[in-house]
C-alpha positions in Angstrom: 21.6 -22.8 -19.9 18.9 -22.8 -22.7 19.4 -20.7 -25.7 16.6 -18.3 -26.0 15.2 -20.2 -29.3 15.3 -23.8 -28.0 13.3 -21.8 -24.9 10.8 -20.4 -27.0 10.3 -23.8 -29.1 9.7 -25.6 -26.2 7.5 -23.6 -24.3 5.4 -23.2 -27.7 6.1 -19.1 -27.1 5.1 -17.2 -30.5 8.2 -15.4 -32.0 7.1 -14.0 -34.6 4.4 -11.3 -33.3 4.2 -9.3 -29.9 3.0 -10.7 -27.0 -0.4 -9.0 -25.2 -0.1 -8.2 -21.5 -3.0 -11.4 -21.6 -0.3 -13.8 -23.8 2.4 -12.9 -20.7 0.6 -13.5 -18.0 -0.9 -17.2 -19.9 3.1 -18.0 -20.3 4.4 -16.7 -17.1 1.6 -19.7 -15.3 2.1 -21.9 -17.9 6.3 -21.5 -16.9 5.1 -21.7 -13.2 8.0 -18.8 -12.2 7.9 -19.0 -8.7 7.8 -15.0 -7.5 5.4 -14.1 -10.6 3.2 -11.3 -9.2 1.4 -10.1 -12.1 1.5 -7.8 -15.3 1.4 -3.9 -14.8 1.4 -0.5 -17.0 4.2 1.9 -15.3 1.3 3.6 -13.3 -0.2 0.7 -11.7 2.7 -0.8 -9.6 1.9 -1.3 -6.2 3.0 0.4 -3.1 5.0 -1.7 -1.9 7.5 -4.4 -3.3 7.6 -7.9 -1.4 10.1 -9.7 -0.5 10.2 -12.3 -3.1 8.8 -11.0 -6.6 9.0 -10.5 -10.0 6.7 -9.1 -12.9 6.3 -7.3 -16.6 5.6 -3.6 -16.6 5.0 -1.9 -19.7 6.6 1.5 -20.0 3.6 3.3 -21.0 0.4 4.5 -18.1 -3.1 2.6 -18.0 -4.8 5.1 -19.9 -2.6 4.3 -23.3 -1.8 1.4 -25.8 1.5 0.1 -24.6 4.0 0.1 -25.9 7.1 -1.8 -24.8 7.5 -4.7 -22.2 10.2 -4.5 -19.5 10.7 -6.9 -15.9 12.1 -7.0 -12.6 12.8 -9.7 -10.4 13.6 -9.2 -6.8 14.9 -12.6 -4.0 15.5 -10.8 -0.7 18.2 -7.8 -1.5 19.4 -8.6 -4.7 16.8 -6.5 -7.3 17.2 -6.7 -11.5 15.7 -4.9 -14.1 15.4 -5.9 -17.1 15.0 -3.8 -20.3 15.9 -5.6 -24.0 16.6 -2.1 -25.4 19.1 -1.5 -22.7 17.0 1.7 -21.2 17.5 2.2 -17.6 14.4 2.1 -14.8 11.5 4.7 -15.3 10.9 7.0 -12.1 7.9 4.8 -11.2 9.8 1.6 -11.5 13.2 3.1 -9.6 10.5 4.3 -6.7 8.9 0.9 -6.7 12.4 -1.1 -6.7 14.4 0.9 -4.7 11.9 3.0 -1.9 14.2 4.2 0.3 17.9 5.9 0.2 18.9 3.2 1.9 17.7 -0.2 -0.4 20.1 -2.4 -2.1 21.0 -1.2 -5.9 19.1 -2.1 -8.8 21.6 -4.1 -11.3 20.1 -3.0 -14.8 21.2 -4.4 -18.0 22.0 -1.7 -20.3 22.9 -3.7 -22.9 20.9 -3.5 -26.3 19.7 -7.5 -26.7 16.5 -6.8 -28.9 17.4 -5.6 -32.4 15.2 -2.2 -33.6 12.2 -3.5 -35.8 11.5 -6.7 -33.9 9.1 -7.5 -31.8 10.8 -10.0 -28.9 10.1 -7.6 -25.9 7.9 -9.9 -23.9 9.3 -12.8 -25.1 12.8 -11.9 -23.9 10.8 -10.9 -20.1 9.3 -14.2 -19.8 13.2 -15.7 -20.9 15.2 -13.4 -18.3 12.5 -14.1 -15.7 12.2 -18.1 -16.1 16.4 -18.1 -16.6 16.5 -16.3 -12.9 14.0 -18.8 -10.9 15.9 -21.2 -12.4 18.5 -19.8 -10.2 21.1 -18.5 -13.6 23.0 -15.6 -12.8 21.8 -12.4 -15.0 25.2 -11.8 -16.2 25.0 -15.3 -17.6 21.7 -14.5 -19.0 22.6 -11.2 -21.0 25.8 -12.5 -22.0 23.6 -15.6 -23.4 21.7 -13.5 -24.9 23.9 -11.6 -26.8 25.9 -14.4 -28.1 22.9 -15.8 -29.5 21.2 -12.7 -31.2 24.5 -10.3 -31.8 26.8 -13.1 -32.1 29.0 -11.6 -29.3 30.9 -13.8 -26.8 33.3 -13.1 -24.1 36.2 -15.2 -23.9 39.6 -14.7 -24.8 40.8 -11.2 -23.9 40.3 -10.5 -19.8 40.3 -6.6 -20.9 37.7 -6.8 -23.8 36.0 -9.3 -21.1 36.0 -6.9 -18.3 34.9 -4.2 -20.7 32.1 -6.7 -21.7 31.1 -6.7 -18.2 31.1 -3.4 -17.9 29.4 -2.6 -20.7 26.2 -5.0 -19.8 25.5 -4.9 -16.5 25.8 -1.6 -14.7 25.1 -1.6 -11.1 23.8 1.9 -9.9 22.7 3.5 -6.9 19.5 5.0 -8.1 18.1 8.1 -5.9 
C-alpha cells in the first residue's frame, strides 16, 4: 500500500495548508474514486444513502465556517467512517449510515491519526477513501497510518496486536 506521503506527492495534494470543501471535491475527480457522491456540511446529507457511496462531511451545519473534515464509504453492507481525530459518528451522520435498527454496523476508527495543531483532515479523507476503492482493507489503512505518523506498528506480540486492534477499529451497533 502507499504511504500517505508518497500519496500526497504524487497526486500533487497540498500538505501544508487545509483543504476547502472546493480543493476536495477537485482531488476526489481528479483520483476518480469510484462511489464519490459529493462534499456535504453535517446538515445537508441526503435522505437516503445508496448502495454504493462514499463522501466528506464536515462536522459543522451550512450556516457556519467548518470546521473539520470527516468521510464515509459504504459497498453494499459493509459501511466505514472515518474521523482522523478518532471521534465517533455525529447523530446526523449515524442516521444517514445506519437508518434503521436493523442496518449493518458502522466500523469507525477511533484511533487518533491526525496530530493536534495540524491541518491533514481532508487530506487524510481523500487518503482513506482512495486506499478503500482501491479495494485495501481499513484496518490496513489505519494501521498504515499510524505507523507512518505515530511511528506505531503491530507486529511481534499477538496480545499488544489484538489490543491494537482493539484499540483502532471499534465496530458498534449504533441506535
Amino acid at each position: 500500500m502507499q504511504s500517505f506521503k508518497d500519496f500526497c506527492t504524487s497526486h500533487d495534494i497540498k500538505t501544508n495548508e487545509s483543504l476547502s470543501n472546493f480543493d476536495i471535491i477537485n482531488y476526489m475527480k481528479k483520483l476518480k474514486v469510484k462511489y464519490f457522491k459529493g462534499y456535504f456540511m453535517k446538515d445537508e446529507l441526503n435522505k437516503r444513502i445508496g448502495r454504493n457511496e462514499c463522501g466528506v462531511v464536515n462536522l459543522q451545519n451550512s450556516d457556519e465556517p467548518g470546521s473539520h473534515h470527516c468521510c464515509y464509504y459504504k459497498k453494499g453492507n459493509e459501511k466505514y467512517y472515518f474521523d482522523s481525530y478518532g471521534l465517533l459518528p455525529t447523530n446526523e451522520m449515524i442516521k444517514y449510515l445506519k437508518p434503521t435498527k436493523n442496518s449493518s454496523p458502522i466500523i469507525c476508527s477511533t484511533f487518533i491519526i491526525q496530530k493536534f495543531g495540524t491541518v491533514i483532515c481532508g487530506q487524510l479523507c481523500c487518503y482513506v477513501l482512495y486506499m478503500l476503492d482501491k479495494e485495501h482493507k481499513f484496518l490496513d489503512i489505519l494501521l498504515s497510518l499510524m505507523d507512518e505518523i505515530h511511528g506505531i506498528k503491530a507486529g511481534g506480540d499477538l496480545n499488544e496486536d489484538i489490543n491494537l486492534v482493539h484499540d483502532v477499529s471499534l465496530i458498534a451497533e449504533l441506535l
